[in-house]
N, C-alpha and C positions, 0 to 999 in steps of 0.2 A: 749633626747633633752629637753633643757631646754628654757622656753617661760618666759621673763623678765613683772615684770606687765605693766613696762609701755608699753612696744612693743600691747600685749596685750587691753592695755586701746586705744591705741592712734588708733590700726585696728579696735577697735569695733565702735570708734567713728566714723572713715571712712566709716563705713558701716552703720550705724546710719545715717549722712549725707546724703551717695547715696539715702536711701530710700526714705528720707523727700525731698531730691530734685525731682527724680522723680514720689513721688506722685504729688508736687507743679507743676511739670512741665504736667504731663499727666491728672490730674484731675482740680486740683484747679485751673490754670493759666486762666486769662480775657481769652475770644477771642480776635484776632486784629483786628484793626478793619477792613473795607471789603475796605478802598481804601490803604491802604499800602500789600494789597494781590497780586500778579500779574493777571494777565486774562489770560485764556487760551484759546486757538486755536480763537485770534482773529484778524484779518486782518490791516495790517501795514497800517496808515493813508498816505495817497495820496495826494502828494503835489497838488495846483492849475496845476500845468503846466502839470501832468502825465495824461496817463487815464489810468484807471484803466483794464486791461485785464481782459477778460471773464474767468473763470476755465477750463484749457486746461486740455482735458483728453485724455492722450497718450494708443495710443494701441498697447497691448504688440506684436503685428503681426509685424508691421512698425518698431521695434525697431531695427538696424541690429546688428547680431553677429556679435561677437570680429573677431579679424585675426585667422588666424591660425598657429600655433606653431610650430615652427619644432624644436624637441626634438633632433633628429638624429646628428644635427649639431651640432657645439660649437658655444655662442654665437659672436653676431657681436661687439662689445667692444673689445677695444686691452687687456684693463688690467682686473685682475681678481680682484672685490673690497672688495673679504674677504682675502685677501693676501696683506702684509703688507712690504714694502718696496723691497729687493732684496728677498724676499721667494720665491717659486718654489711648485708645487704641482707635478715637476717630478721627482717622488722617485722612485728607482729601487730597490726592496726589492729580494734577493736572493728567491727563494722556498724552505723551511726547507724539510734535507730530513726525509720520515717517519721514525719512531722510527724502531728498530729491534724488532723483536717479540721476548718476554720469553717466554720461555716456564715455564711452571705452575711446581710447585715441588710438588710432591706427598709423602708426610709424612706418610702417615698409610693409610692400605687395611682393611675394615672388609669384608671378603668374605666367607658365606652362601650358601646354597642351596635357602635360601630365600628371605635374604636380600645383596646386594652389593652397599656398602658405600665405600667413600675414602675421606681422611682428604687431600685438594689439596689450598696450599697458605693459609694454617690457617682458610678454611671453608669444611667443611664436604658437599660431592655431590655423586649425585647419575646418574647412566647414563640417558642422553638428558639435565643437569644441564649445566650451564656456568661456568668456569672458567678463567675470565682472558678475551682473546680474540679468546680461544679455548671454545670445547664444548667436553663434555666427551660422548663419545662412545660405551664404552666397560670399565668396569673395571673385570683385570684378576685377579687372587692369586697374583702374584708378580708386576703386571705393570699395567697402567691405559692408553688407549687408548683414545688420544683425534683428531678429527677432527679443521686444523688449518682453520684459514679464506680462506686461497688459495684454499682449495678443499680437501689438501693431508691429510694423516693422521700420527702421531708423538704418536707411543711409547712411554713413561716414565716411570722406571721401581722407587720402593719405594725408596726414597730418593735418585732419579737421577738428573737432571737438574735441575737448582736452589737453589743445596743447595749450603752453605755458610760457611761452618767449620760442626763441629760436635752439632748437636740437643741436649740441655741443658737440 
């Protein structure tokens, strides 16, 4: 990126300026003088005809509470005032039904006397692991035993359910 001089000249002087204004303005500037200042907290002049009230001092005991609200209801207003001509806030939205459950593909067993891994939806788990919306169970020599959400339990033997064509 390229910075032209004059762009340059013309921000520096900008900045130049700001400073010299607000020193002039924070340090060097006269006071004003003390009758173009306002007054503060001082009492509104009282015509001939008023008198002037003594300092009423309210006790917060005496004050009464608000009404009370009843939330349960709809309110008492016919129209709704965030709805905007013929709108309607009665929407009848179907309930989507839940998705079906997949079951998890299990791609490869390493199975051990020590160790049991299983490569399952392109992450490597091990049994009490997650996969998906199952949990794995049990992993055999050939098959990977997962516990589904409903309680039951779902078999899937190496490149059973969910596969898609043949593994590239």
């Amino acid at each position: 990126m390229t910075v032209r001089r004059g762009h340059l000249v013309f921000a520096l002087a900008a900045l130049a300026a700001a400073v010299l204004y607000n020193v002039w303005y924070f340090v060097l500037r006269p006071a004003a003088p003390a009758g173009s200042r306002p007054v503060i907290e001082q009492p509104l002049p009282v015509s001939a005809g008023q008198v002037q009230p003594a300092a009423v001092v309210a006790d917060p005991l005496l004050i009464p509470a608000p009404p009370p609200v009843d939330m349960a209801s709809p309110p008492s207003w016919r129209r709704d005032p965030f709805l905007f001509g013929d709108e309607t806030r009665r929407v009848v939205r179907q309930a989507a039904p839940a998705p079906p459950l997949v079951e998890p593909a299990v791609r490869s067993i390493l199975y051990s006397a020590s160790r049991r891994l299983a490569v399952v939806d392109g992450r490597i788990v091990g049994v009490g692991d997650a996969a998906g919306d199952y949990t794995v169970v049990e992993i055999e020599q050939g098959a990977v035993v997962f516990a589904a959400p409903s309680g039951g339990r779902v078999r899937v033997p190496v490149h059973g359910p969910g596969t898609q064509g043949p593994v590239r």
